[in-house]
N, C-alpha and C positions, 0 to 999 in steps of 0.2 A: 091533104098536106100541100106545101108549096110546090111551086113548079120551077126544074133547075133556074131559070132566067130570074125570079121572083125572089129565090136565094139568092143566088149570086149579086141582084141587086142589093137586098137586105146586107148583107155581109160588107159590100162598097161602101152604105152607107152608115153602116154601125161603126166601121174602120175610119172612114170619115173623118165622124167629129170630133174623137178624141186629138186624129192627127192632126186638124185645124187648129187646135187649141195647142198643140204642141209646134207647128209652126207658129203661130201668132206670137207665146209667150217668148218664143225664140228671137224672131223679130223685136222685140221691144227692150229684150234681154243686152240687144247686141246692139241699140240705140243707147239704154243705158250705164253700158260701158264704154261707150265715147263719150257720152257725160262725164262719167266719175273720171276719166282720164283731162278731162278741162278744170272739172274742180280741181283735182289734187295739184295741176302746173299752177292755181290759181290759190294753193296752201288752204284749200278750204273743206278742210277736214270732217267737217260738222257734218256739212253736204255731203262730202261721200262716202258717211255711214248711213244718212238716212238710202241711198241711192244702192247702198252696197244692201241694205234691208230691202228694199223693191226687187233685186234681181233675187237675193233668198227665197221670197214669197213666189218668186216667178220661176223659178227653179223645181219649187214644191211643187208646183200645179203641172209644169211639165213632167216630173216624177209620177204624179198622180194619174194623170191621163196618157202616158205611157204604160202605163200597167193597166189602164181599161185598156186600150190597144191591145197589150198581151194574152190578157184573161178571152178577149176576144176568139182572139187565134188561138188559143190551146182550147174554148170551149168547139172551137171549127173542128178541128184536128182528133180530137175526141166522137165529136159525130162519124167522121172518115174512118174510124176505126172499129166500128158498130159492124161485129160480124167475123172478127179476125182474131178474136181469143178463143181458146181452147175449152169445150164443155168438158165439166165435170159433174159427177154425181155428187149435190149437195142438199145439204139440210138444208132449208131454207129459214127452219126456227133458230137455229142458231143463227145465220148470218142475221135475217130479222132481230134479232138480239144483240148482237155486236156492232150492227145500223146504227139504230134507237140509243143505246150508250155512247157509240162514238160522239155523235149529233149534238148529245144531250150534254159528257163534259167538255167535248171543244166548244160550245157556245157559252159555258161557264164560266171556262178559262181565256176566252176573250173579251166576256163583256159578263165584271162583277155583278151588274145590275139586273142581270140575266135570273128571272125568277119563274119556275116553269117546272110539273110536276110530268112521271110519264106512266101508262099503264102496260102490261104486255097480255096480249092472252092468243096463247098457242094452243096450236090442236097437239098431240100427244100421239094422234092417227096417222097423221099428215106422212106422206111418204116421199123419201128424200128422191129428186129429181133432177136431169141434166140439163145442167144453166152452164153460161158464163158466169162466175162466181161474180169475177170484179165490174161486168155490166150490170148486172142484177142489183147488184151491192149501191153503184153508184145512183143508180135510179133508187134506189131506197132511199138514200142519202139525200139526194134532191128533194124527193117530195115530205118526208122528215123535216129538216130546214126549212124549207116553204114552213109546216104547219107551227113550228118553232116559233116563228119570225113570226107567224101571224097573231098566236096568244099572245106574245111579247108584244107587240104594237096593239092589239085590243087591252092588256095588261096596264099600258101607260097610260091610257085613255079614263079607261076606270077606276085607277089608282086615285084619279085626281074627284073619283065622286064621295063624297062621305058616309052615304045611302048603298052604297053599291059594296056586296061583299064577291070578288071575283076569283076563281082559281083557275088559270092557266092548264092548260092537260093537253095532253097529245097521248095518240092511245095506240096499240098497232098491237094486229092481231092476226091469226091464217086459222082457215078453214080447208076439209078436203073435202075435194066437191067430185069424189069419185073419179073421172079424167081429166079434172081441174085440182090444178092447188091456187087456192082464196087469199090474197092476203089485202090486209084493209088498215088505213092508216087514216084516223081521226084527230080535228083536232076541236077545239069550242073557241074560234077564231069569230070576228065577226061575220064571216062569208065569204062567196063571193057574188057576185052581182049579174045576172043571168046576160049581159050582153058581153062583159069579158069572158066569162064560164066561159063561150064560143069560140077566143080567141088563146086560151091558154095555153095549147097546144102549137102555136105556131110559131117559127124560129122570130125570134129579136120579140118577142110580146113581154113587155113585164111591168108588174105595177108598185116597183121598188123604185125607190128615188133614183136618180144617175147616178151612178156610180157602182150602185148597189148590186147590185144584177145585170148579166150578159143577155137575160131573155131566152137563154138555150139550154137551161135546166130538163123545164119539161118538154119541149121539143125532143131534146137527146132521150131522153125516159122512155117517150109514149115510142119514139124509134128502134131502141131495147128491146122494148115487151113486143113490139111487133115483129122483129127478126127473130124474137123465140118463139110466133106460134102464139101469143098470147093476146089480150087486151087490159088497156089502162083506160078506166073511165073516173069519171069525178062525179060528185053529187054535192048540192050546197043549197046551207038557207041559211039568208040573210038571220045576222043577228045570233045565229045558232053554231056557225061552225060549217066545214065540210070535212067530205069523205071522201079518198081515193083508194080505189078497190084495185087489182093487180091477177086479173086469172093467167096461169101458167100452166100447159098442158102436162101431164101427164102418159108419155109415149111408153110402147113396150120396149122401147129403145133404153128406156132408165133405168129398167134390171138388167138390162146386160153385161 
């Protein structure tokens, strides 16, 4: 993983460039309100609608990239707190269950066009264990969304074939693997590409447009499962889909 100096850079620089862009539009903002203040002694009103539309748009974009600045700092802040919630003894099929649904209608009821089916398959064996509920939860949540997003973009791709019949699926399931509890999250995305695979885990890495992503999903996850004692690994092939698998120990600590 990174090394503090390698973070600390990464994080300057992720804070960075939204802030440039919210200085700049600021700057042009404030140029063109000394404009509109010449047009209107000059009764020319035409002008300082189109001029009062430029600072709108420029407004928007500073709005916009103020909130990648924030999303930043609360994905920061969230990392820093990896370790300081209280374990409890949980199911994990439910919370895996209440994951995958959350995931599934908030992605619905943000984006109508959002077409995407899901499968569940739980052990029945599986024996309830001490997690952080809401760290455990959040990485579920993360790597769900990842595989979400990725049938939905393989989804629009194939949409457009006429020859191509495609259904969307994400799958997530656990297994008890005796001092391990298993849980495995599928989806039949297009992949991913064995020289990112390497880098997916690293803080600011992401291959979602700007905007889209802070990069510190699975950073903060693979960070999770490893203050529990656990590991998060990925498997992927192109064209086919990936898997991310989730072992969590099973302590004498968990019947007590």
């Amino acid at each position: 993983m990174a090394s503090l100096g390698e973070l600390t850079a990464g994080i300057a620089h992720e804070i960075q460039n939204p802030l440039n862009f919210v200085n700049n539009f600021s700057e042009v903002s404030n140029e063109l309100i000394d404009e509109m203040k010449d047009e209107i002694k000059k009764g020319n009103y035409e002008e300082v609608s189109a001029i009062a539309d430029d600072v709108k748009q420029n407004l928007t974009k500073i709005n916009h990239h103020g909130k990648r600045a924030d999303a930043i700092v609360k994905s920061m802040l969230e990392h820093s707190r990896i370790g300081t919630g209280q374990k409890e003894i949980t199911d994990i099929n439910v919370l895996c269950d209440e994951c995958i649904r959350l995931a599934f209608h908030g992605l619905r009821a943000k984006d109508k066009s959002f077409n995407a089916s899901f499968e569940t398959h739980f052990d029945s064996t599986l024996p309830n264990i001490k997690v952080v509920p809401q760290d455990i939860g959040r990485v579920l949540l993360n790597i769900i969304n990842n595989a979400f997003y990725a049938v939905s973009e393989k989804s629009k791709v194939e949409s457009s074939k006429a020859d191509v019949h495609y259904e969307p699926k994400v799958t997530i399931g656990t297994t008890s693997m005796g001092n391990m509890v298993e849980i495995k999250i599928s989806d039949n995305g297009d992949g991913i590409p064995e020289h990112i695979k390497e880098k997916i885990f690293q803080p600011f890495f992401t291959t979602k447009p700007t905007g889209q992503g802070t990069g510190l999903g699975l950073s903060l996850s693979y960070d999770i499962v490893k203050a529990h004692g656990g590991e998060l690994k990925v498997y992927s092939k192109m064209n086919e889909g990936s898997l991310f698998v989730i072992n969590l120990p099973v302590e004498k600590t968990n019947f007590e």
